[in-house]
N, C-alpha and C positions, 0 to 999 in steps of 0.2 A: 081482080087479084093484083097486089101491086106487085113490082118486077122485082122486088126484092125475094117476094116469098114464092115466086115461079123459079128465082134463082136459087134459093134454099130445095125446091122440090126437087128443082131437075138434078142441081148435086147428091142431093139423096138416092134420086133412081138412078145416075150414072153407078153410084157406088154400090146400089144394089145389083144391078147387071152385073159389074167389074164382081162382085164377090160371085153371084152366080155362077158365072162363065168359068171363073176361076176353080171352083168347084166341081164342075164338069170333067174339065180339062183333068185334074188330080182324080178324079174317077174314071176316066178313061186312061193315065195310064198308068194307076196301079194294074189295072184289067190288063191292057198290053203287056206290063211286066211280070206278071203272075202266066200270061199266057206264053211268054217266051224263057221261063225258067226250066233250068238242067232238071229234069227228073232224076238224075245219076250224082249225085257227089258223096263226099266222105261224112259218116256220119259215128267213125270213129278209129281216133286215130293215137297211139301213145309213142314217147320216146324212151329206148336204154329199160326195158322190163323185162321181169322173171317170171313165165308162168308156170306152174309146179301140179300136178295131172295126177290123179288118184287111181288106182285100178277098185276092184270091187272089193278087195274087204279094207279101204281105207290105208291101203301106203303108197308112196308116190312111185307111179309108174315112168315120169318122165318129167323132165324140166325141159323148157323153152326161153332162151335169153334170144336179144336182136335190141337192134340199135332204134328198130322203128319199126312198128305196126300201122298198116291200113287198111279199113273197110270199108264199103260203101252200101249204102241203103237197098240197092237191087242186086248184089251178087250173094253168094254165098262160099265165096274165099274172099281171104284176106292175103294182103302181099308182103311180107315180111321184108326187112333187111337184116346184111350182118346176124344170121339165125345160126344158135348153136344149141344143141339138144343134147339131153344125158339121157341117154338110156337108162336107166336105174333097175336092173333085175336084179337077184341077187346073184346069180352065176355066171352073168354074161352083160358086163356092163360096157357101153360105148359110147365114147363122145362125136357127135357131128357137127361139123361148120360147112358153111357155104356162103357165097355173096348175097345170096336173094333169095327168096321162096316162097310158094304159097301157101295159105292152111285153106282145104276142102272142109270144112264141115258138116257139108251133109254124107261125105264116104270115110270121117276120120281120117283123112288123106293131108302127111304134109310133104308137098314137094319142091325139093331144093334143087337150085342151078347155079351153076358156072362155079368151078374151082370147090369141088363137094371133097371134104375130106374126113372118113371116118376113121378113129385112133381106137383100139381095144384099150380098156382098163385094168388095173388092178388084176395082172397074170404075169408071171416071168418071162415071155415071148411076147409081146401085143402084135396084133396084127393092123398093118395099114393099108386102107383103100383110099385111092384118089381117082375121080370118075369127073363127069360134067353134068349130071343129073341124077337125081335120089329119088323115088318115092319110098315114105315110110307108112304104113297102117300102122296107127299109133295104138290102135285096140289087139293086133293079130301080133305086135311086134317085128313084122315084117317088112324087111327092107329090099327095092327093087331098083335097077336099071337097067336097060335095054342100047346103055351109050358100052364104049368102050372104059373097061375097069382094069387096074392098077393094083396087084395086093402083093404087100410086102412082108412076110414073116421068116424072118430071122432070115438065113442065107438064100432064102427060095425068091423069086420075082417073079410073077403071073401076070400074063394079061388075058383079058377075054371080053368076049364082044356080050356085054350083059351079066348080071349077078342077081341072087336072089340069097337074101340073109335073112336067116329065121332064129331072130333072137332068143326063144323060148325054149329051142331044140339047141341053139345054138352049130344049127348046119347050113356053110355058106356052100351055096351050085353056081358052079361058074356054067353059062350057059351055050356059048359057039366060040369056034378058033381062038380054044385056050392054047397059049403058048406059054413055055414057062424056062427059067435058066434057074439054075441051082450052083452059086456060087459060095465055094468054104473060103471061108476067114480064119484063120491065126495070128 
């Protein structure tokens, strides 16, 4: 065989190698990287949205506005920002903010933290709570916390270690060492 065409082979089977190897090497570490992937990230996330919540015979039970929603693939809450919620009854409506929050969906549970402030609507008196944790059942209308609570109506001030607000009855129970001042204005 002349050295020309030994040198034609042998560049051919280097380059076959070189592709081979090369192939390998990209099958081993897609493998590696498949094997060292997050089972856990975000697989949904929005910014600055309203979501509007129906009760059963079709009118909305509640709206949900926030800066920022996130979910991830293995939990089953989502962590909210910037969340504020309307209660929408018709006899007992309330707006809530808070810094941050989560929504439970598998107990219907949304629970808000740090700087939680609930404002009564649409009534000649409103009443204000300001507390540092909320949970609401958004099916029962029921709102809870077990922090220290803050409620303002007209000249009264209460606080109490814990509150429970049943939007449907519309009956708030202040729960342990309620204290309270009753201050008149003119």
């Amino acid at each position: 065989m002349p050295v020309k065409h030994l040198f034609t082979l042998s560049v051919f089977v280097l380059i076959a190698l070189a592709f081979w190897g090369l192939q390998n090497y990209e099958d081993k570490k897609a493998v590696t990287v498949t094997d060292e992937a997050d089972p856990h990230f975000v697989d949904l996330f929005m910014r600055d949205f309203t979501l509007t919540v129906m009760d059963e015979n079709g009118k909305p039970s509640y709206t949900l506005q926030a800066s920022y929603f996130e979910h991830y693939n293995n939990k089953s809450r989502a962590l909210i920002e910037e969340p504020v919620i309307h209660l929408l009854q018709t006899n007992s409506r309330w707006v809530i903010s808070a810094k941050t929050g989560e929504i439970d969906n598998d107990r219907n549970i949304i629970i808000l933290h740090e700087d939680v402030v609930m404002r009564q609507q649409e009534t000649d008196f409103p009443i204000h709570v300001e507390t540092s944790q909320l949970e609401i059942d958004t099916v029962r209308q029921i709102a809870r916390s077990d922090q220290i609570v803050n409620i303002i109506h007209k000249e009264l001030h209460l606080q109490s270690k814990g509150m429970i607000l049943n939007n449907a009855s519309g009956v708030v129970e202040l729960l342990a060492k309620v204290r309270g001042i009753y201050a008149r204005t003119n």
